[in-house]
RODO-2510 file (C-alpha; in nm, 4 decimals, decimal comma):
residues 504
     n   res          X          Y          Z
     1     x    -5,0582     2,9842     1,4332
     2     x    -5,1153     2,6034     1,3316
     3     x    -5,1677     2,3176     1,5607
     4     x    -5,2797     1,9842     1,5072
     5     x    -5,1000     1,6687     1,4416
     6     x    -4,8353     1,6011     1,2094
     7     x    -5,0795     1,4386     0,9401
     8     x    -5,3461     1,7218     0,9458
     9     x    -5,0824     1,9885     0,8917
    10     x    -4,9099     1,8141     0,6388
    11     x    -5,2485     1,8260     0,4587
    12     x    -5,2997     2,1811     0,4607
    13     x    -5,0424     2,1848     0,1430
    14     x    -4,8043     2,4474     0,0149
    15     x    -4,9849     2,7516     0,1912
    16     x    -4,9284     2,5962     0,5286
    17     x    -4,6095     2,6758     0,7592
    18     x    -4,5644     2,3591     0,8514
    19     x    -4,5605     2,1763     0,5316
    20     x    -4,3049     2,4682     0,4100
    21     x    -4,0671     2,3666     0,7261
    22     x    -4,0591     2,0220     0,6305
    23     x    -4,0115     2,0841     0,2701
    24     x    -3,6708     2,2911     0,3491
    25     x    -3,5820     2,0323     0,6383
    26     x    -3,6266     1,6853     0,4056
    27     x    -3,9168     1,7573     0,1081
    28     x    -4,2949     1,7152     0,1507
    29     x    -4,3139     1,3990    -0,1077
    30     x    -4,1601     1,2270     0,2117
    31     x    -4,3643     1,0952     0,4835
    32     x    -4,3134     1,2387     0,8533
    33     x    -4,1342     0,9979     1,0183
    34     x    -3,9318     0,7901     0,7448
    35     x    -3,6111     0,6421     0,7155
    36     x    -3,4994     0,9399     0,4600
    37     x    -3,5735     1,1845     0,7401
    38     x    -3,4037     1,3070     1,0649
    39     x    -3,4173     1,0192     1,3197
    40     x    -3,5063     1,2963     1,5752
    41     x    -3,8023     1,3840     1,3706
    42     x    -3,8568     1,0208     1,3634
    43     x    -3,8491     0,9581     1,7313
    44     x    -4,1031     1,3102     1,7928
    45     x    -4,3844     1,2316     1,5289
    46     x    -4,4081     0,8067     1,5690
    47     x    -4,7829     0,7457     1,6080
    48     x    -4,9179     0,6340     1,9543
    49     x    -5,0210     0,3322     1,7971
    50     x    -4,6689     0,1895     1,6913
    51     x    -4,4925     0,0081     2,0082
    52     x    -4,1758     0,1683     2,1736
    53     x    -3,9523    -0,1510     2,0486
    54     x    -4,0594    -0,0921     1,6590
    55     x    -4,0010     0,2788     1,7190
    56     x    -3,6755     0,2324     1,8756
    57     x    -3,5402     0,0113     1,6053
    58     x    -3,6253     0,2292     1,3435
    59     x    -3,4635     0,5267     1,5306
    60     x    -3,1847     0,3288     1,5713
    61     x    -3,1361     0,2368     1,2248
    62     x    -3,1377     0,5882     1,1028
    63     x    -2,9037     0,6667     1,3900
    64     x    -2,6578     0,4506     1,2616
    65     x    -2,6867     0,5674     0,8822
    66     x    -2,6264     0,8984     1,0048
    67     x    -2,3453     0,7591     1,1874
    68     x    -2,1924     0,6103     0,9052
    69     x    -2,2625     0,9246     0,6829
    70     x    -2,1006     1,1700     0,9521
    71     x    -1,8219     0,8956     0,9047
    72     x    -1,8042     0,9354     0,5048
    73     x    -1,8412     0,5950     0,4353
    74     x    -2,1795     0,4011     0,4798
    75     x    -2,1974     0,0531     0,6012
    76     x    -2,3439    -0,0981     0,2218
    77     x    -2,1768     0,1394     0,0008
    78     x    -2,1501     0,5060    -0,0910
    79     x    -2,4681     0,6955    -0,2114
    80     x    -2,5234     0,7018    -0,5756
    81     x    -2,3119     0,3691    -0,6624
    82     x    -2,3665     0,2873    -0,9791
    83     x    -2,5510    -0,0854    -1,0526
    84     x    -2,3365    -0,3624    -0,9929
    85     x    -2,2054    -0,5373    -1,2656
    86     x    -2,3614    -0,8608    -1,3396
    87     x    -2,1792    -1,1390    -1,2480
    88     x    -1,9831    -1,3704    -1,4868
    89     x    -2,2085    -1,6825    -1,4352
    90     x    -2,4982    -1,4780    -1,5114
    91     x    -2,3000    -1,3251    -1,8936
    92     x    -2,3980    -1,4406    -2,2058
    93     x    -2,0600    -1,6216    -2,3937
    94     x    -2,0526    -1,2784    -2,5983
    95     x    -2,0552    -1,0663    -2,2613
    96     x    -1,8125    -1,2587    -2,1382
    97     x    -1,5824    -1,1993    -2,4183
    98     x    -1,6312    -0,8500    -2,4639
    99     x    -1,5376    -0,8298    -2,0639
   100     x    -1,1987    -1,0457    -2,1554
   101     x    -1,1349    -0,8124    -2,4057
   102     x    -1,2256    -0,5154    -2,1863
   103     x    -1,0303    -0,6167    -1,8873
   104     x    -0,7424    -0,6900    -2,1237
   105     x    -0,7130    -0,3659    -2,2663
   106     x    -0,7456    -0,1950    -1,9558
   107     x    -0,4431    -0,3882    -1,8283
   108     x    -0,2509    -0,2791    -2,1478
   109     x    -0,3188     0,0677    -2,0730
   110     x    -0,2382     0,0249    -1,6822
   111     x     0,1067    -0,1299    -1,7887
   112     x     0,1396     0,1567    -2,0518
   113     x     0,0502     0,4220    -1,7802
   114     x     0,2622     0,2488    -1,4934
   115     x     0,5762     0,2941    -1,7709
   116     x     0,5271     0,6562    -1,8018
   117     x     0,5194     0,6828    -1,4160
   118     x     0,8392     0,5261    -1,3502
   119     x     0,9800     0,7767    -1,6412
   120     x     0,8202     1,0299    -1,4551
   121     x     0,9977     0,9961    -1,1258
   122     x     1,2902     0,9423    -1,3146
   123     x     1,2913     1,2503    -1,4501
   124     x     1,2215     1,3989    -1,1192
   125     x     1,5849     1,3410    -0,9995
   126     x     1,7356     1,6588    -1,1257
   127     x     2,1309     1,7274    -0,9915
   128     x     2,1243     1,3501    -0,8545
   129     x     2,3921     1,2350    -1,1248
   130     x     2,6634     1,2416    -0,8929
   131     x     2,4669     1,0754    -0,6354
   132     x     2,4136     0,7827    -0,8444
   133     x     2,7241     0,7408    -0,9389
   134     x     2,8541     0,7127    -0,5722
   135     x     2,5610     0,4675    -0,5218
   136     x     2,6433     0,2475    -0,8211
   137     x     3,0456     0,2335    -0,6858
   138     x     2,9111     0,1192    -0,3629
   139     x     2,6821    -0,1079    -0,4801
   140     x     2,9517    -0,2628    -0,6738
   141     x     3,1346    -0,3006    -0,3787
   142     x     2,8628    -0,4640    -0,1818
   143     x     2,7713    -0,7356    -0,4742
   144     x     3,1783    -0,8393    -0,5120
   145     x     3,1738    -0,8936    -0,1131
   146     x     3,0096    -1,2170    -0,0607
   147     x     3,1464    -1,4568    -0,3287
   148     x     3,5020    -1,3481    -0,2217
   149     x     3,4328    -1,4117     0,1310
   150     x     3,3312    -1,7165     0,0184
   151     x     3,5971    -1,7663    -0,1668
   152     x     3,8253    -1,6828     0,1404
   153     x     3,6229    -1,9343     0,3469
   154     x     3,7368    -2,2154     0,1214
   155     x     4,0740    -2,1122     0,1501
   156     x     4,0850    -2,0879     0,5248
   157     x     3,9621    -2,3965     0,5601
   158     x     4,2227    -2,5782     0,3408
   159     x     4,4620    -2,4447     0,5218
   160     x     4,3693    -2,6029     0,8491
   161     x     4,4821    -2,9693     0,6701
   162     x     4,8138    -2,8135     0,6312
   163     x     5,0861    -3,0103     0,8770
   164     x     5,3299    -2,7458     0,8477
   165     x     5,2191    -2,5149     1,2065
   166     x     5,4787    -2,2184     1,0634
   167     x     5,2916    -2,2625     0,7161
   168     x     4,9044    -2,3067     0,8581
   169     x     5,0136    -1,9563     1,0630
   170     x     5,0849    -1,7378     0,7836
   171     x     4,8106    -1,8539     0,5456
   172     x     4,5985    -1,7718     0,8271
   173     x     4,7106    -1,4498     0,8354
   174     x     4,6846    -1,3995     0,5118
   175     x     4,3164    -1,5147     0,4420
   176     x     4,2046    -1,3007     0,7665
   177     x     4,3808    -0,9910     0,6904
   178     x     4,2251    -1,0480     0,3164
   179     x     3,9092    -1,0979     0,5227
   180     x     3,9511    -0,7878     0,7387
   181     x     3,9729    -0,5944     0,3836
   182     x     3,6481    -0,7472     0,2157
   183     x     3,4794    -0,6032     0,5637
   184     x     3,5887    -0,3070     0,5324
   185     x     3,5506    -0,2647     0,2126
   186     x     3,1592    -0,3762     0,2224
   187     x     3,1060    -0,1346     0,5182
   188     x     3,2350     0,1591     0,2742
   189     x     3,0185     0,0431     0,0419
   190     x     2,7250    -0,0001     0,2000
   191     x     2,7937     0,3744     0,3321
   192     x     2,8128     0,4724    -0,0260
   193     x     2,5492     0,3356    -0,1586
   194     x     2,3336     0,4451     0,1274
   195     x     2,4352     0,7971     0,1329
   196     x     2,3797     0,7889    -0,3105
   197     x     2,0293     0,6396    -0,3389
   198     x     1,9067     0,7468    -0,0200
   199     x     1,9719     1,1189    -0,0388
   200     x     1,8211     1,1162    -0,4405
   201     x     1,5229     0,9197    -0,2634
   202     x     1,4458     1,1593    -0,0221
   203     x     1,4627     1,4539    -0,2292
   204     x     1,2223     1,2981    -0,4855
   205     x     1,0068     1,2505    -0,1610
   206     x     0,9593     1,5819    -0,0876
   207     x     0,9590     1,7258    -0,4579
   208     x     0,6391     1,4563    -0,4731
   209     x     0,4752     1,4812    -0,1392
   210     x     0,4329     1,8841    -0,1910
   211     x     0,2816     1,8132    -0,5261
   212     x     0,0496     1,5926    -0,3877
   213     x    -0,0690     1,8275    -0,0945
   214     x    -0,0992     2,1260    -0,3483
   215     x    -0,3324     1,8821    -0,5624
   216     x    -0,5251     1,8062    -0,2467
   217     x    -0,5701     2,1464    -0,1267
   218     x    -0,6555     2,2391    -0,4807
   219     x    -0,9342     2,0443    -0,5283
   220     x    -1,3255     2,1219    -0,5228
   221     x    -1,4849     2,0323    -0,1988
   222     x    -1,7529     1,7768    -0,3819
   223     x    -1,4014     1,5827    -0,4234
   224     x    -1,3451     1,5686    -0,0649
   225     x    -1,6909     1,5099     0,0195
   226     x    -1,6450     1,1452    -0,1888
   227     x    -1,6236     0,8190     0,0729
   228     x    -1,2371     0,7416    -0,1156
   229     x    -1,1246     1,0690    -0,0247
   230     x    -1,1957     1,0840     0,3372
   231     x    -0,9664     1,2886     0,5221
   232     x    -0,7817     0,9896     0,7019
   233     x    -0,7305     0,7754     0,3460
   234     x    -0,5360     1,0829     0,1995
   235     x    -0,3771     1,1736     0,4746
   236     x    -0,2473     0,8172     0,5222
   237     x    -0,1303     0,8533     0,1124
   238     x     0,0238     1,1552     0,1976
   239     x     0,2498     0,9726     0,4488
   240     x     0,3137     0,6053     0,3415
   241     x     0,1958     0,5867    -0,0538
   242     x     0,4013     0,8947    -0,1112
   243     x     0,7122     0,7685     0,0111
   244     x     0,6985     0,4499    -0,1688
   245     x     0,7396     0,6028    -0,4922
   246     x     1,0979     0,6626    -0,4921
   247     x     1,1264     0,3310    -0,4532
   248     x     1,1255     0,3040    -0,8030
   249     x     1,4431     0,4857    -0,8937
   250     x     1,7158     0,4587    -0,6573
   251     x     1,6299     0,1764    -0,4792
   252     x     1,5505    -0,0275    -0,7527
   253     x     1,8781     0,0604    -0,9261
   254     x     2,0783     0,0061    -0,6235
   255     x     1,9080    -0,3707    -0,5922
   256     x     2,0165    -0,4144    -0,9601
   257     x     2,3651    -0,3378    -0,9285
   258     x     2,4166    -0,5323    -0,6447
   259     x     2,2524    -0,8520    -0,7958
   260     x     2,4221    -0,8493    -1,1208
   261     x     2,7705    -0,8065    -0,9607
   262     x     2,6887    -1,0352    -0,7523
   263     x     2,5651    -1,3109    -0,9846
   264     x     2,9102    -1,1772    -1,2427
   265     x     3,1716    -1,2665    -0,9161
   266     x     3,0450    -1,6085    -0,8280
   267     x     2,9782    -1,7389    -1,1526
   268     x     3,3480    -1,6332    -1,2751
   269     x     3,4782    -1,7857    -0,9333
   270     x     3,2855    -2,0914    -0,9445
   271     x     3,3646    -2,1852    -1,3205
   272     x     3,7358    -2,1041    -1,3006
   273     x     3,7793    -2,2504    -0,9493
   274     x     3,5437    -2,5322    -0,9460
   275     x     3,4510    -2,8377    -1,1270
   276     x     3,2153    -2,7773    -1,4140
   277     x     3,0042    -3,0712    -1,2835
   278     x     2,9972    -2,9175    -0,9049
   279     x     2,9323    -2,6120    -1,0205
   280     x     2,6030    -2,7093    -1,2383
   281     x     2,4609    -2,8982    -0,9343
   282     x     2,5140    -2,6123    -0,6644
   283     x     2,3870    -2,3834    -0,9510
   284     x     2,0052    -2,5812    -0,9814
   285     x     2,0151    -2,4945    -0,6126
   286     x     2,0607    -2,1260    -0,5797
   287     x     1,6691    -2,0989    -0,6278
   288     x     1,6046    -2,3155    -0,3591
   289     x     1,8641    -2,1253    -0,1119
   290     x     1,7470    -1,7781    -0,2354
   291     x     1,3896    -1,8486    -0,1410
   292     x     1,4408    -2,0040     0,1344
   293     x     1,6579    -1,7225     0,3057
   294     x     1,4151    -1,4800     0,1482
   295     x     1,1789    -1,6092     0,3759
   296     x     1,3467    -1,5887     0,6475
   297     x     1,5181    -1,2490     0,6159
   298     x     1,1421    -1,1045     0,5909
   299     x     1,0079    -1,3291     0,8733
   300     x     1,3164    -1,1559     1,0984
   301     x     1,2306    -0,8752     0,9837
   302     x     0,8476    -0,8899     1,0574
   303     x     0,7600    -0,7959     0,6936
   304     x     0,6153    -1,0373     0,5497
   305     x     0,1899    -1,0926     0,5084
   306     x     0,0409    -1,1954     0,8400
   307     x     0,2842    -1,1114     1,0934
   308     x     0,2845    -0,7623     0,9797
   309     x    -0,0899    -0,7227     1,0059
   310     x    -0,2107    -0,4018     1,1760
   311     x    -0,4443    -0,7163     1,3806
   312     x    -0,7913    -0,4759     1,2536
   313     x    -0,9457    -0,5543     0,9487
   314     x    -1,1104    -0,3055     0,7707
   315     x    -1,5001    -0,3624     0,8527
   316     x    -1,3706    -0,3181     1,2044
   317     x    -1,1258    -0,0162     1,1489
   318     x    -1,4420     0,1178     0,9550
   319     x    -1,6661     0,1171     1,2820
   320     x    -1,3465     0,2570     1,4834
   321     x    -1,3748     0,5121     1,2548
   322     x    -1,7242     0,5776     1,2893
   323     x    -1,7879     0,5374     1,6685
   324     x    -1,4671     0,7916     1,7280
   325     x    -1,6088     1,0492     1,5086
   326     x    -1,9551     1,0000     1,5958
   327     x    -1,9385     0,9339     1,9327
   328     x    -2,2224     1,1913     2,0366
   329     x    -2,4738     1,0417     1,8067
   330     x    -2,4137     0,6987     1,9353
   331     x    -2,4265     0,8569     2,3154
   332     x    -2,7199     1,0411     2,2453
   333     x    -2,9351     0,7187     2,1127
   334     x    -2,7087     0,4615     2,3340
   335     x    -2,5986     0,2917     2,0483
   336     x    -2,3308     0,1492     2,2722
   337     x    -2,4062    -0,1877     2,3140
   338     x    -2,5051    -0,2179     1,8965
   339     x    -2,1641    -0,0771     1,7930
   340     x    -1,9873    -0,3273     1,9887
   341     x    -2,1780    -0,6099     1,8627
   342     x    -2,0969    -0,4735     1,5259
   343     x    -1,6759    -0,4450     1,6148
   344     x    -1,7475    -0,8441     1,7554
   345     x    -1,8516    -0,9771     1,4523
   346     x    -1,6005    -0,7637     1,2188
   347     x    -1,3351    -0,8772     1,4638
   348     x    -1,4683    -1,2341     1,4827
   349     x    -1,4258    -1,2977     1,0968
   350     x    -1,1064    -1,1066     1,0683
   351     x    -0,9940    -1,3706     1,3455
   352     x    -1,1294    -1,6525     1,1357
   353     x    -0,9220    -1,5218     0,8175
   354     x    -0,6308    -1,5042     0,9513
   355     x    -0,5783    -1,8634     1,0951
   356     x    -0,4977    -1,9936     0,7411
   357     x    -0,2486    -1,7042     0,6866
   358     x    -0,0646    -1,8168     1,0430
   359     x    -0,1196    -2,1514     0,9608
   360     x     0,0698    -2,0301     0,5648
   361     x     0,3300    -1,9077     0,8007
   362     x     0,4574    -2,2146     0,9227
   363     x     0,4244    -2,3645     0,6272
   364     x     0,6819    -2,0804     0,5025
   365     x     0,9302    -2,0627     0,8322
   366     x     0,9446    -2,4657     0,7861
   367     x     1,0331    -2,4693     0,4189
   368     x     1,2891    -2,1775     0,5063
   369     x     1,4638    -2,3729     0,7235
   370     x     1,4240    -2,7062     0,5297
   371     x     1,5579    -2,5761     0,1995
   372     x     1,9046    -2,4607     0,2696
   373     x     1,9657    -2,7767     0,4324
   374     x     1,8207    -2,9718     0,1769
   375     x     2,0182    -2,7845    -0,0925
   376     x     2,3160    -2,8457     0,1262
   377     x     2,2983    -3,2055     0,1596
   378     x     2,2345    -3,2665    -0,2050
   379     x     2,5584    -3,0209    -0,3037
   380     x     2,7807    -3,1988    -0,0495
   381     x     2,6591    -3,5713    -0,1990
   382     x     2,7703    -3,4711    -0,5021
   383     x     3,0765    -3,3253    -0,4206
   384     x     3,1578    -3,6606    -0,2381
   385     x     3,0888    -3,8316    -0,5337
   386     x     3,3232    -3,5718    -0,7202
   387     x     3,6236    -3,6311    -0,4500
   388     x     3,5957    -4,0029    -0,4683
   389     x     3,5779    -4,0862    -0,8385
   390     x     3,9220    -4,1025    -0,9047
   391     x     3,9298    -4,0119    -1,2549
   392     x     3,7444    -3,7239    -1,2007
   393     x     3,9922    -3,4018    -1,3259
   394     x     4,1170    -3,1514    -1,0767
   395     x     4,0259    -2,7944    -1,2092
   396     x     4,2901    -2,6028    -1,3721
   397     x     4,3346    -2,2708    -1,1241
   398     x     4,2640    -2,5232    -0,8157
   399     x     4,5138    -2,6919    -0,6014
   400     x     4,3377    -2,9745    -0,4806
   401     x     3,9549    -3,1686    -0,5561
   402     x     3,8459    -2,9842    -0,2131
   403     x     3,8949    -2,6559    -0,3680
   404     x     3,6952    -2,7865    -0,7081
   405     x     3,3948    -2,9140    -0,4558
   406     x     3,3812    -2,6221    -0,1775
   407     x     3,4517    -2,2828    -0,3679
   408     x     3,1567    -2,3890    -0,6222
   409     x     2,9118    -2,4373    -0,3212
   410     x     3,0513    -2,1785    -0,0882
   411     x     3,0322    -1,8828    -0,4114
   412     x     2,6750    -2,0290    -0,4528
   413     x     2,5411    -2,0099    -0,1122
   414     x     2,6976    -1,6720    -0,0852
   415     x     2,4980    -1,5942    -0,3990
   416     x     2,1693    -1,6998    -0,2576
   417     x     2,2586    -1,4737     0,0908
   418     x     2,3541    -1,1735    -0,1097
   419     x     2,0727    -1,1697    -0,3019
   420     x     1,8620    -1,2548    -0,0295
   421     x     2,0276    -0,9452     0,1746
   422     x     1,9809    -0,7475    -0,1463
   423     x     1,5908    -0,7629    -0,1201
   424     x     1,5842    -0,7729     0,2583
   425     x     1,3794    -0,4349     0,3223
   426     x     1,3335    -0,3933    -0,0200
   427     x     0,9868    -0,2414    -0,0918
   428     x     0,7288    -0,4426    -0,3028
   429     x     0,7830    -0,2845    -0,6850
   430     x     0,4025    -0,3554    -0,7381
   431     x     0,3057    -0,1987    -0,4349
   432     x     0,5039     0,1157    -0,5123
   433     x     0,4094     0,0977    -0,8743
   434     x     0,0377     0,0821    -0,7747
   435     x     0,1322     0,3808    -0,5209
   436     x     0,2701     0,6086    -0,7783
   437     x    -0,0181     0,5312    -0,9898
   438     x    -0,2432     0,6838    -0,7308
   439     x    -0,0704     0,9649    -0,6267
   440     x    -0,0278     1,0834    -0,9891
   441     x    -0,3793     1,0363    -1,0345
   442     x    -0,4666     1,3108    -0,7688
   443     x    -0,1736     1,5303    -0,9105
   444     x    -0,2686     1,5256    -1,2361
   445     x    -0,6747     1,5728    -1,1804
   446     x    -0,7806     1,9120    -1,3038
   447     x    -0,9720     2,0675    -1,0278
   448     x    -1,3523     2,1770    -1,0995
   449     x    -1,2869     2,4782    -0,9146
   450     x    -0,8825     2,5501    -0,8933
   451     x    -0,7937     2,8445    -0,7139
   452     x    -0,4537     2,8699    -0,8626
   453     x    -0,6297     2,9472    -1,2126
   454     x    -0,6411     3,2663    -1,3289
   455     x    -0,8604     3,2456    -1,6103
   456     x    -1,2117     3,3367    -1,6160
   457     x    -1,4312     3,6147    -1,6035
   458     x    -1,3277     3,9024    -1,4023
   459     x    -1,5120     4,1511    -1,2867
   460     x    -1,4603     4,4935    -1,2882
   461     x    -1,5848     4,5780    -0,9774
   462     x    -1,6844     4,4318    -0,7028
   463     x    -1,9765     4,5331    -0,3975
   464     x    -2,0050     4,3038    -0,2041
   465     x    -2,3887     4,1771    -0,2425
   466     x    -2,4680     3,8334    -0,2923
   467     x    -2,7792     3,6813    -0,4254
   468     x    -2,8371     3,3145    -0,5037
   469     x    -3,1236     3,2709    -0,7589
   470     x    -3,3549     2,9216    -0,8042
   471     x    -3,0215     2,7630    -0,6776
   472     x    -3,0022     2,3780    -0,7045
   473     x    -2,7495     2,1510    -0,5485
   474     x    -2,6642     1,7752    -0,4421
   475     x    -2,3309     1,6932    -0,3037
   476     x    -2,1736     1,3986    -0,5253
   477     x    -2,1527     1,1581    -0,2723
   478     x    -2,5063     1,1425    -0,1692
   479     x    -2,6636     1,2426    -0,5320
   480     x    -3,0151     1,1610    -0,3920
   481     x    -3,0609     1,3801    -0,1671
   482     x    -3,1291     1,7698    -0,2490
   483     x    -2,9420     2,0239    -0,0499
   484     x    -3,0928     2,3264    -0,2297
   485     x    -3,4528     2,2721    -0,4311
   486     x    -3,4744     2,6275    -0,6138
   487     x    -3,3175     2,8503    -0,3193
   488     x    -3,3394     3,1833    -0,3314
   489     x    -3,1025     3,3711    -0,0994
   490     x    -2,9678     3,7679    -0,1147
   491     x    -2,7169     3,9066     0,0994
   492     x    -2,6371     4,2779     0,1153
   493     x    -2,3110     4,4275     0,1136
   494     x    -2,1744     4,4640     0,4676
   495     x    -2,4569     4,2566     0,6491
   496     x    -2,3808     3,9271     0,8527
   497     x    -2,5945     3,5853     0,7383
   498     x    -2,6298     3,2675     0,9528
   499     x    -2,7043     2,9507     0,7429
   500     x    -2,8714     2,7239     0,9941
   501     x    -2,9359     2,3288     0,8721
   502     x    -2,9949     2,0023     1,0050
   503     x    -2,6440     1,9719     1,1349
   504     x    -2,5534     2,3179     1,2774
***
């Protein structure tokens, strides 16, 4: 038996039991007591001579490393980060260079790889030909809609300056009925195209989401043990990032189609219809229109940066995450009070960044509103000017100047609201593009220990006795600190083994 205190046992060496039980609990080369070591160890061996508010601190600050390593993610970085790069106002002119060209080849390959995964999920969509088509026949259908409705518009308006009432009553019949049609003919083809990109989409989603959970279940547990792969960050991948990808095929396509039908039909309208002259000035306003109704179909729809904020940054969803799975160790060393300071201040500047963004956001829902009726005013000048001048020519397929001033501005503005409905709910190609890039990334990564392999050497029998020999490990996210220093561990055949550590 050895007694004494901590000091005088440690000093007895390697033929002492003591110093052996700290060795295999945190290594002898470490004093009792540090920051390295157990903060309950901490706590038992402090010197009489340190006060209760230094010891308490310290125990407190190891507390909360081990909180944030029970977390898998530590509050300055993961263990064994490599040196930070030094920054640009520090480089030499030659490091800075070789950075620009280093950064721009990295890019080239990015874009190169991004290419392949689009081709990729392309060539995912096996038996979706028919699918497509239906889409593309709907989409068509959708992108003629608009400039004919505004077409019809144009025309139902004229026909309230007719005197005839027997003449004004069956034009009006006529442009509704036409009207009716172009309804029901968008509703069919919204259905279709729905039903032909949607079904491909989903299809691609689960073809991709079960490769991605076979590469996660497939990997080596030192891969899990990594801060990036926490549980919650791939299981969050495994439910949004994975269903962005097939973004990139159908819904992309579908987009397309409508847009270039779209911008075919109003052109064609507006040139034959209209006056040239009408039709260039409502033209240099379709940007102006598109954006601004952009805006505002995402602000409706909640989607755009700010207003669809989660309202928790990540420093505080970071100590969420830490308090709710470490809740015992911040109990058991009432860390209460300290964690909640920590959430104020992560809160506090979240807060603080996201004034500008609301203020960015009025800004936005101001110009939204502004533009069209900006645009508006400056078409409708012109087109007075147009009407009154006389000389001015009345276009060839058109009855009257109002028809060469209105159909140009109505097939515009229609343009600028279908492709403004077009993108409404669209998702962000560079999101999804960064998405795919991810989740390939896992899929492709060959395992350091795959289970699904069969090579390798097999034995041709096997007993059942296992004996570790001068065994060494460090898990790679904390490569500092030594799990197994030269273990030595044999287990017979058909005996039972409890592995008792720190934690359990």
């Amino acid at each position: 038996v050895e007694s004494g205190k901590p000091e005088e046992l440690m000093a007895i060496g390697a033929e002492g039991h003591y110093y052996k039980f700290i060795q295999s609990q945190g290594g002898a080369s470490q004093a009792w007591g540090s920051k390295e070591g157990s903060p309950t160890r901490a706590l038992a061996a402090e010197p009489l001579g340190v006060s209760a508010e230094m010891r308490t601190a310290d125990v407190l600050g190891q507390a909360a490393t081990a909180v944030s390593a029970e977390a898998g993610v530590a509050a300055g970085g993961k263990s064994g980060d490599k040196p930070a790069e030094k920054e640009e106002k520090d480089m030499t002119p030659e490091e800075k260079a070789a950075k620009k060209l280093k950064d721009k080849e990295e890019k080239k390959a990015q874009a190169k790889k991004d290419k392949g995964n689009i081709s990729r999920v392309w060539n995912m969509h096996e038996g979706d030909k028919f699918h497509f088509f239906i889409g593309t026949i709907g989409a068509l259908l959708v992108g003629c809609a608009n400039p004919i409705v505004g077409l019809i518009f144009v025309k139902a308006l004229l026909t309230l300056f007719t005197p005839d009432p027997t003449e004004v009553r069956a034009d009006a019949a006529i442009w509704c009925s036409l009207l009716a049609a172009v309804s029901l003919g968008q509703m069919i083809g919204d259905t279709m195209r729905g039903w032909g990109f949607g079904v491909p989409g989903e299809k691609l989603t689960v073809k991709v989401r079960m490769l991605f959970y076979n590469a996660l279940v497939r990997q080596e547990i030192g891969w899990h043990d990594m801060p990036e792969n926490a549980s919650g960050a791939l299981c969050a991948s495994l439910a949004t990032e994975v269903n962005m990808v097939q973004s990139l095929s159908g819904e992309t396509l579908g987009r397309n189609v409508v847009s270039f039908f779209t911008f075919i039909i109003c052109f064609l309208l507006a040139f034959l219809l209209g006056h040239w002259a009408v039709v260039l000035v409502a033209l240099a306003c379709v940007p102006i229109m598109i954006s601004g109704m952009a805006i505002e179909l995402a602000m409706m729809a909640g989607g755009t940066e700010g207003q669809n904020s989660k309202g928790l940054s990540a420093d505080a969803g970071r100590i969420v995450g830490e308090v709710t799975t470490s809740v015992r160790t911040i109990a058991s060393f009432t860390m209460e009070n300290s964690m909640n300071e920590k959430f104020k201040v992560a809160m506090d500047t979240f807060v603080k960044k996201e004034v500008p963004k609301g203020a960015w956001m009025g800004i936005l829902q101001g110009y939204s509103q502004g533009a069209l009726f900006l645009a508006f005013a400056l078409m409708y000048w012109y087109g007075g000017q147009y009407i009154q001048d006389e000389d001015a020519p009345i276009p060839p397929l058109s009855d009257t100047k109002f028809e060469g001033m209105f159909i140009p501005i109505f097939c515009m503005f229609m343009l600028g609201a279908g492709l403004g409905q077009a993108s409404q709910g669209a998702t962000d190609t560079g999101k999804a593009t960064k998405a795919a890039s991810r989740v390939f990334e896992v899929v492709d990564r060959q395992s350091k220990i795959d289970y699904t392999q069969q090579e390798g050497t097999k034995l041709p029998s096997v007993k059942g006795d296992i004996e570790l020999i001068d065994a060494y490990f460090r898990y790679p996210s904390r490569p500092d600190q030594s799990v197994c220093n030269g273990y030595n561990l044999k287990i017979a055949a058909g005996t039972t083994c409890a592995l008792v550590g720190a934690s359990g």
